[in-house]
C-alpha positions as CSV (number, residue, x, y, z in Angstrom):
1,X,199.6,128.7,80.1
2,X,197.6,126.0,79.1
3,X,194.4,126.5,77.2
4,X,190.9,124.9,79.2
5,X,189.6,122.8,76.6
6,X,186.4,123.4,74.7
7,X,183.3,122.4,76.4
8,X,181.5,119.3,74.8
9,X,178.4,120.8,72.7
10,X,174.8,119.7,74.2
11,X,173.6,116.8,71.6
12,X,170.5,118.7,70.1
13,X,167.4,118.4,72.4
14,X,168.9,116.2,75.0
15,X,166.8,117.7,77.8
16,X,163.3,117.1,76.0
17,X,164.4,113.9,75.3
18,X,165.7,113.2,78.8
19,X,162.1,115.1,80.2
20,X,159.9,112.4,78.4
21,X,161.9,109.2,79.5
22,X,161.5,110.5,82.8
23,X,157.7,110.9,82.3
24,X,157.3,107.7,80.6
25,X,158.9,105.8,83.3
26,X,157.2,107.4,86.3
27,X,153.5,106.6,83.7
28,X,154.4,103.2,83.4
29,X,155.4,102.8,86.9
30,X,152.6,104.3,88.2
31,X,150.0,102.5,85.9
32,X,152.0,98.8,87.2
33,X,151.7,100.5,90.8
34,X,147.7,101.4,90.2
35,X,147.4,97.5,88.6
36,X,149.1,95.8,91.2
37,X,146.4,97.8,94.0
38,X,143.8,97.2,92.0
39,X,145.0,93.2,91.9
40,X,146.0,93.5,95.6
41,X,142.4,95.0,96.3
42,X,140.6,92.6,94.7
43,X,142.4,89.3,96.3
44,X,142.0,90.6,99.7
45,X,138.2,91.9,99.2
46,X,139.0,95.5,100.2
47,X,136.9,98.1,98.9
48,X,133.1,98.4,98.8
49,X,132.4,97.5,94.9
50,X,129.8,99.5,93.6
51,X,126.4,98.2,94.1
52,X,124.0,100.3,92.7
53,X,124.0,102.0,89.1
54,X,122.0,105.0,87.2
55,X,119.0,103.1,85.6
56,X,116.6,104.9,83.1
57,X,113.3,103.8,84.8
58,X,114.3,103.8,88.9
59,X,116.9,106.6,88.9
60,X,119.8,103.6,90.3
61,X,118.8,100.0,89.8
62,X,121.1,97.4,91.8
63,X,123.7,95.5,89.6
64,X,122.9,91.8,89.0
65,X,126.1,89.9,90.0
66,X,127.5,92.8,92.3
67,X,129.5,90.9,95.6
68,X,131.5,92.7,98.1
69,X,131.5,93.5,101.9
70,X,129.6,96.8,103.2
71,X,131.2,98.1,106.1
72,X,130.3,102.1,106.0
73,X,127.7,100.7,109.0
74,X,127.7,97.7,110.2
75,X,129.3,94.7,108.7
76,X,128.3,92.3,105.9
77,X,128.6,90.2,102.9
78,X,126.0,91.7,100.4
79,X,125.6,90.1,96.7
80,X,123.1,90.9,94.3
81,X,121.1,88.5,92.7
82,X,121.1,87.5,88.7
83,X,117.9,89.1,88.9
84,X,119.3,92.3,90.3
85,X,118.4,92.3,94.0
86,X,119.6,90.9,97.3
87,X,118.4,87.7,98.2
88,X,118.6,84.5,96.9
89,X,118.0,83.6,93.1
90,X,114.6,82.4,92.1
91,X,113.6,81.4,88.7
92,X,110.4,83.7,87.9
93,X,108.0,81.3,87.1
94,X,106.5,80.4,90.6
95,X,106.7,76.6,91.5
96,X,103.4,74.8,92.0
97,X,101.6,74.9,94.9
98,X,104.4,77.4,96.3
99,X,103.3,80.7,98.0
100,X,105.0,83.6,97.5
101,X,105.3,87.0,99.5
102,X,107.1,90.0,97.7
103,X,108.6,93.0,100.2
104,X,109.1,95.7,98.9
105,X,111.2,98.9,100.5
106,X,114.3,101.0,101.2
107,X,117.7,100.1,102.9
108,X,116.0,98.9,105.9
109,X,114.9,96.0,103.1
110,X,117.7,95.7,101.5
111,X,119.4,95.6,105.0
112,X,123.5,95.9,103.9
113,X,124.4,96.5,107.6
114,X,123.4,92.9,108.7
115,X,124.1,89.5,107.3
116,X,121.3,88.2,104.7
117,X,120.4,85.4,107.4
118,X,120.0,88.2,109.6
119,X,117.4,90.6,107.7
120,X,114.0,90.6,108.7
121,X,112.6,89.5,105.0
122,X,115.1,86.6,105.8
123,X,113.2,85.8,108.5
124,X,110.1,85.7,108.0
125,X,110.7,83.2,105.3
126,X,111.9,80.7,108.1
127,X,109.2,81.9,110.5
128,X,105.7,82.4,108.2
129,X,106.7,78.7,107.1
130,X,104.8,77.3,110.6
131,X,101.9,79.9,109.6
132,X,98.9,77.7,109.8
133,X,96.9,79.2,106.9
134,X,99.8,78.2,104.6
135,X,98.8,74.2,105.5
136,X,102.4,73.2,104.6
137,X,102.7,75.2,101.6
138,X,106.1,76.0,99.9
139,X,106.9,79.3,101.2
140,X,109.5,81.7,99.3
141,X,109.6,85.6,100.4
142,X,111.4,87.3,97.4
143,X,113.2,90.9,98.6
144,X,112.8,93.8,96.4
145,X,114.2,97.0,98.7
146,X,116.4,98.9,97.0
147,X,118.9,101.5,99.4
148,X,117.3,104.7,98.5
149,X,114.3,104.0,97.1
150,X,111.2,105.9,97.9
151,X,107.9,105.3,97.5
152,X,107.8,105.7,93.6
153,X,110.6,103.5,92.8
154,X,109.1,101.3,94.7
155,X,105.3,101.3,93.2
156,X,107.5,101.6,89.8
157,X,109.4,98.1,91.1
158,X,106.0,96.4,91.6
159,X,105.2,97.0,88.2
160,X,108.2,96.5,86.4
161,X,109.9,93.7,88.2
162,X,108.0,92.3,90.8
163,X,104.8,91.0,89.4
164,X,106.6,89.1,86.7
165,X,107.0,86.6,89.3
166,X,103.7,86.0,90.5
167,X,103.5,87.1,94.0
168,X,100.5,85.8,95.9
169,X,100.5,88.9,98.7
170,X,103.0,91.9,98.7
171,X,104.0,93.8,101.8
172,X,105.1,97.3,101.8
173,X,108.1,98.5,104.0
174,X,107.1,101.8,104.8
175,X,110.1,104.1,106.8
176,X,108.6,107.3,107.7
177,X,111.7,108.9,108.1
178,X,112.4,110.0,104.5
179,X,109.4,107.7,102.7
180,X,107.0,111.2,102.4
181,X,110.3,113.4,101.6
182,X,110.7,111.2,98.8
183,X,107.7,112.1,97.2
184,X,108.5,115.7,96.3
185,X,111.0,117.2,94.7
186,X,111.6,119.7,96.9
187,X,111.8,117.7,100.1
188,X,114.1,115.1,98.4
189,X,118.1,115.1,97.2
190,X,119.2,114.1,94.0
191,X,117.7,113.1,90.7
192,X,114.8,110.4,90.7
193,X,111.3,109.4,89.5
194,X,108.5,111.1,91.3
195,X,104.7,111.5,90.8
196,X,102.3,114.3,90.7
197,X,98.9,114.5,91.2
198,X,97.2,116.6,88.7
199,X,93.7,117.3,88.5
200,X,93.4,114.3,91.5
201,X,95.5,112.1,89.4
202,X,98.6,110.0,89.7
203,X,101.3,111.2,86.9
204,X,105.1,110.2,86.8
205,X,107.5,112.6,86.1
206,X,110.9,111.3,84.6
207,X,112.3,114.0,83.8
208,X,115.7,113.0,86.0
209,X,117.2,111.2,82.4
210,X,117.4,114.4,81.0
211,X,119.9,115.8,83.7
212,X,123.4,116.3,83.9
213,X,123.8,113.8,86.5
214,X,122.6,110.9,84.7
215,X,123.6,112.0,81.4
216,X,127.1,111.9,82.6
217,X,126.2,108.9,84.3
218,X,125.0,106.6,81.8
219,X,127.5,108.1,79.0
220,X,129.7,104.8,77.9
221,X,133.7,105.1,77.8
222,X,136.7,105.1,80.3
223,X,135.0,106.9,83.3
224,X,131.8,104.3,83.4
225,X,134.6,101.7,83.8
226,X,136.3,103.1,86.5
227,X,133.5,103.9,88.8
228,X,132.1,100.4,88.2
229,X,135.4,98.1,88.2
230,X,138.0,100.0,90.2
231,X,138.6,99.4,93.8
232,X,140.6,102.3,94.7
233,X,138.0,104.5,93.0
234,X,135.1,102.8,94.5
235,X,137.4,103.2,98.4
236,X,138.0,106.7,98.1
237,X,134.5,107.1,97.3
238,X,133.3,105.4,100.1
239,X,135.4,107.3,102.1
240,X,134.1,110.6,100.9
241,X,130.3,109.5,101.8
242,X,131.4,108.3,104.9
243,X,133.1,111.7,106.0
244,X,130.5,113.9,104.0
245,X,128.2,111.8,106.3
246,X,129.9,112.4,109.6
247,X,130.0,116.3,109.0
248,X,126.0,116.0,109.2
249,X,124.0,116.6,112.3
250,X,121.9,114.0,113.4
251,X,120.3,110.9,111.1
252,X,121.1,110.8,107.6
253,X,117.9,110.9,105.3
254,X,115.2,112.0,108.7
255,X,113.7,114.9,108.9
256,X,112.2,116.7,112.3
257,X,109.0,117.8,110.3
258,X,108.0,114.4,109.7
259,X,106.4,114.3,113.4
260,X,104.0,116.7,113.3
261,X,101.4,117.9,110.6
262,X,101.9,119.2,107.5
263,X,103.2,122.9,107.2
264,X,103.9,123.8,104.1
265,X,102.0,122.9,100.7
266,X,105.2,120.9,99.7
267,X,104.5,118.8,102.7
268,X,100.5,118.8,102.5
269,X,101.5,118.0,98.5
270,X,104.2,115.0,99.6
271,X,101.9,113.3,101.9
272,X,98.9,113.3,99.3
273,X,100.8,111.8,96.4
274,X,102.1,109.4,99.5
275,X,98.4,108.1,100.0
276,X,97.4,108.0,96.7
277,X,100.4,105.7,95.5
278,X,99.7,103.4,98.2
279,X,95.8,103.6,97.8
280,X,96.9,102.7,94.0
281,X,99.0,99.9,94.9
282,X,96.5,98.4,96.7
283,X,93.6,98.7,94.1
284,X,95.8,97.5,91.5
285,X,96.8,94.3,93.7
286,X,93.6,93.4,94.7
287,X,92.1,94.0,91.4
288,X,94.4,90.8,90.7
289,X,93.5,89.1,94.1
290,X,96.4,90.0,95.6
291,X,96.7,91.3,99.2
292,X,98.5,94.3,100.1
293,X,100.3,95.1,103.3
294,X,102.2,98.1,104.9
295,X,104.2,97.9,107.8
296,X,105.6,101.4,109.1
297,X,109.1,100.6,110.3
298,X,110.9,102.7,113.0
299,X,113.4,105.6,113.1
300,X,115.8,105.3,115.6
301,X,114.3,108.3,118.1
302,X,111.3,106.9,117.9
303,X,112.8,103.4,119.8
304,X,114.9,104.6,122.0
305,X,115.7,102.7,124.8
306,X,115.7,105.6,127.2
307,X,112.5,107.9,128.0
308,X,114.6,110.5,128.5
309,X,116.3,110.8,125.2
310,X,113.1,110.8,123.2
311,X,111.0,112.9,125.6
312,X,114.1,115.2,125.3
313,X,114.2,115.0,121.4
314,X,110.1,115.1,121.3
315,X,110.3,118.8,122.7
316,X,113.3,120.2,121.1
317,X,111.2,119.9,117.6
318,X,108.0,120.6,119.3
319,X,106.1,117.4,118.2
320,X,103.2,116.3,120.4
321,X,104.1,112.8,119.6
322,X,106.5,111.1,117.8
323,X,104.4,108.5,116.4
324,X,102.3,111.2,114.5
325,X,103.5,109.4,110.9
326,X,102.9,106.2,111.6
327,X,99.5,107.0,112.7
328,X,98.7,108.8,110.1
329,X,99.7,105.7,107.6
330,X,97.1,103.7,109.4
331,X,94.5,106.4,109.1
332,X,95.0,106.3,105.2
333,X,94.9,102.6,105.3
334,X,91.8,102.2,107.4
335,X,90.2,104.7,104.6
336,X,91.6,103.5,101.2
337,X,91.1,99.4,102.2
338,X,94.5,97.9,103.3
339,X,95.8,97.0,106.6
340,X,98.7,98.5,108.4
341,X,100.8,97.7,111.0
342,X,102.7,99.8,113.2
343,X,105.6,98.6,114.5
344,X,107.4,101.5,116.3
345,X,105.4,101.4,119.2
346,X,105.8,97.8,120.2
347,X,109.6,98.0,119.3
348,X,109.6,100.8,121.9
349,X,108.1,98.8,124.2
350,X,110.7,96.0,124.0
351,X,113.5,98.3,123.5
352,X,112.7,99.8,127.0
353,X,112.0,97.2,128.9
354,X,115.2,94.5,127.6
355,X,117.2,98.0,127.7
356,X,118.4,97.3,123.9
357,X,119.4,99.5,121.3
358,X,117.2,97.8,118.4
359,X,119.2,100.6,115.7
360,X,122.5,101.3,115.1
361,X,126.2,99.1,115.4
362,X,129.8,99.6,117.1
363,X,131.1,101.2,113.8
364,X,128.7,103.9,113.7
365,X,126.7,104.8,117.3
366,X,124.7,102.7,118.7
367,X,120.6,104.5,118.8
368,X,121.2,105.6,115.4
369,X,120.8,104.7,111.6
370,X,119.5,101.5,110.6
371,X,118.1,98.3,112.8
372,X,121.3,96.3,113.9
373,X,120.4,91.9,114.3
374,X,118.5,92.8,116.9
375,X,115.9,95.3,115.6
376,X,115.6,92.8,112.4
377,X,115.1,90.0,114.8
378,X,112.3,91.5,117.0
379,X,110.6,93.3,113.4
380,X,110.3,90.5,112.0
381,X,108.8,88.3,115.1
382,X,105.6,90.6,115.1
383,X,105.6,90.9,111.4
384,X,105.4,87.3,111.1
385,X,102.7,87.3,113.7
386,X,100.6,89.9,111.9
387,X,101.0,88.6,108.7
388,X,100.1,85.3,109.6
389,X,96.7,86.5,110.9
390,X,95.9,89.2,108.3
391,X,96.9,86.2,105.8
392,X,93.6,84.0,107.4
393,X,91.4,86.6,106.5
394,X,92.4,88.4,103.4
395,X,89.6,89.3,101.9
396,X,88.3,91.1,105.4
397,X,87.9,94.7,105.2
398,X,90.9,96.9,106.9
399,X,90.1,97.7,110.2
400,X,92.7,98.9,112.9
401,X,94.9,96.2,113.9
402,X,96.3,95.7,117.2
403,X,99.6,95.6,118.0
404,X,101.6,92.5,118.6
405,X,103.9,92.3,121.0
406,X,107.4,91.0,120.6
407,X,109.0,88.3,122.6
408,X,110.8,88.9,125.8
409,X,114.0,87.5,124.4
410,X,116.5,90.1,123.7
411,X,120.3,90.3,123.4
412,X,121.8,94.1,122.8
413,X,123.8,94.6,120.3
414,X,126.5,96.8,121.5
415,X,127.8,99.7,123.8
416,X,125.4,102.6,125.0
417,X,125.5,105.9,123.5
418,X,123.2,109.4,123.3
419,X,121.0,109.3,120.3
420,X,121.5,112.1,118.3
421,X,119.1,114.3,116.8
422,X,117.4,113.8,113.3
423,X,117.9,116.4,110.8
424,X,117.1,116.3,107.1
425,X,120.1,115.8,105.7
426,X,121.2,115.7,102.0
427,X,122.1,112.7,100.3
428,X,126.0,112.8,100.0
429,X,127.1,113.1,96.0
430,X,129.0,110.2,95.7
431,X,127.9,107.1,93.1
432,X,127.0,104.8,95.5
433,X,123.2,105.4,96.6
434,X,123.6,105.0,100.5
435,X,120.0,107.0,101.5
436,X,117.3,104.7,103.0
């Protein structure tokens, strides 16, 4: 009977070594798989790059040089200027004889969902330019709104970026759907500048840099890379807001208590630091001769083509009417010296009768979110008016303005669609600062 032969002997750790040439070739393939989407990614322009980034004095300062195409509402080409906002460069030192207007504001400013023709700060460049006061003068209206900002950052972007290029009048974009939020810690998500007022006066409270959240957001190495260079990382990250957004009832950033008056100290508290920054905005300006303007904007409720929606909406939160912030804006102006302009009441108007939706876009729902080409269009035809008249007579005491009235021209910009109700919503945690 024949003897089975010996089995071979195992060479000495064969399976280890066998173990890491397997995990070194499925590293290096996926890191040439990972490189070759990132290279794929970048040729082609998908991904939303990363616009914004944790800044010690703002909370998140836009990134000078940032390009890409914003598509989480709307659709549009968005670079940031060398000088770190959305517009077109301009050298800081003004050029003789030019006039220059500075807005400042939040997303509706910045305006992402539309093309940068499109925006109303855009526009009123092309149409204050026949403003008679002006006599032919050079005019140049530089855009400082920031997605996210509040009314802080913004008085903080005056001061820190925006004077340095010699504006002659500044105009305040003023959305009343998260602007008074933003002034109180507790009404507001995330970690940002604010001020109090102690003992009647204005103090800033940075204490955000010490966080968490910024530490580990500002800390240099690998991580910092990623979230700024990676397209993949910057997609699924979009994709995260844009589903932590969609589990959200009603507007992102609104808040139902905004329409009626104060009642809670945290809102009697946000409202008074609200005044008071603008009251010190416009002292400030106008110590330098510099007019100052705020124009309340409009949440999307508030324009709604259809009576029925917003009388529906007014009584589910109880509000006797839905204008109550944006007269109260013009209240404080009419007291503290500058003028106001409200422009949510004439936008209703012309929504209703043209039967347009002046917010929201065919990737999102129409009557929602920000102003679509439309709503920038008709904002900034009776800003331009307004401005153009308050501009004869700056030195003339605030009084209450009328209300322009926009054109009859109007095209709708998409499909119909329920508005839906406005909730105060947190700010999703992903890097990219998509509030208003």
């Amino acid at each position: 009977m024949a003897t089975p032969p010996a089995p071979r002997p195992k060479k000495p750790g064969g399976g280890v070594a066998d173990t890491l040439k397997k995990l070194a070739l499925l590293a290096v393939t996926s890191l040439v798989t990972v490189g070759l989407g990132e290279c794929g990614m970048h040729v082609l322009g998908i991904g939303q790059p990363q616009f914004h980034e944790p800044d010690p004095t703002f909370g998140v300062a836009p990134i000078a040089g940032a390009e890409g195409e914003f598509n989480r509402e709307g659709h549009a080409h968005v670079r940031i200027t060398e000088h770190g906002y959305r517009g077109v460069d301009h050298p800081r030192e003004k050029p003789a004889g030019t006039f220059r207007l500075v807005v400042l504001g939040d997303s509706y400013t910045e305006a992402r969902q539309v093309e940068l023709e499109e925006s109303f700060s855009a526009r009123l460049e092309e149409q204050l330019a026949t403003c008679p006061v002006l006599d032919g003068r050079p005019l140049e209206v530089l855009n400082f709104g920031v997605a996210g900002y509040g009314t802080a950052q913004e008085y903080l972007t005056l001061r820190e970026r925006a004077l340095a290029y010699s504006p002659d009048a500044v105009m305040l974009a003023f959305l009343t759907g998260n602007d008074v939020t933003d002034n109180h810690p507790s009404l507001r998500f995330g970690q940002y500048p604010y001020y109090e007022l102690r003992d009647g006066e204005l103090v800033l409270n940075d204490d955000f840099r010490d966080s968490e959240w910024f530490r580990s957001r500002t800390a240099s190495g690998p991580m910092a890379l990623v979230r700024r260079y990676s397209r993949i990382y910057q997609l699924l990250n979009n994709l995260r807001g844009v589903s932590e957004a969609r589990e959200q009832r009603g507007e992102l950033g609104l808040n139902d208590a905004i329409y009626s008056p104060p009642a809670s100290q945290d809102w009697n508290d946000a409202w008074a630091v609200t005044e008071a920054l603008l009251a010190r905005m416009n002292r400030e300006l106008r110590a330098d001769g510099r007019p100052f303007f705020v124009v309340t904007l409009s949440n999307a409720l508030q324009v709604d083509p259809d009576p029925a929606v917003r009388e529906a909406y007014r009584t589910s939160i109880g509000a006797e009417d839905l204008f109550y912030p944006d007269h109260r804006v013009a209240e404080a102006g009419a007291r503290d010296g500058y003028p106001v302009l409200n422009l949510a009441p004439p936008l209703r108007e012309h929504a209703e009768r043209e039967h347009v939706y002046l917010h929201g876009f065919d990737n999102t729902q129409m009557g929602t979110g920000h102003w679509n080409a439309t709503g920038h269009r008709v904002a900034s035809e009776l800003m331009a008016r307004w401005l153009c008249e308050q501009l004869a007579e700056p030195e003339a005491e605030a009084e209450p303005d009328p209300q322009p009235q926009p054109s009859e021209e109007g095209v709708d910009e998409g499909g119909g669609g329920a508005a839906a109700e406005q909730d105060e919503e947190p700010e999703p945690e992903h890097d990219e600062d998509d509030g208003r």
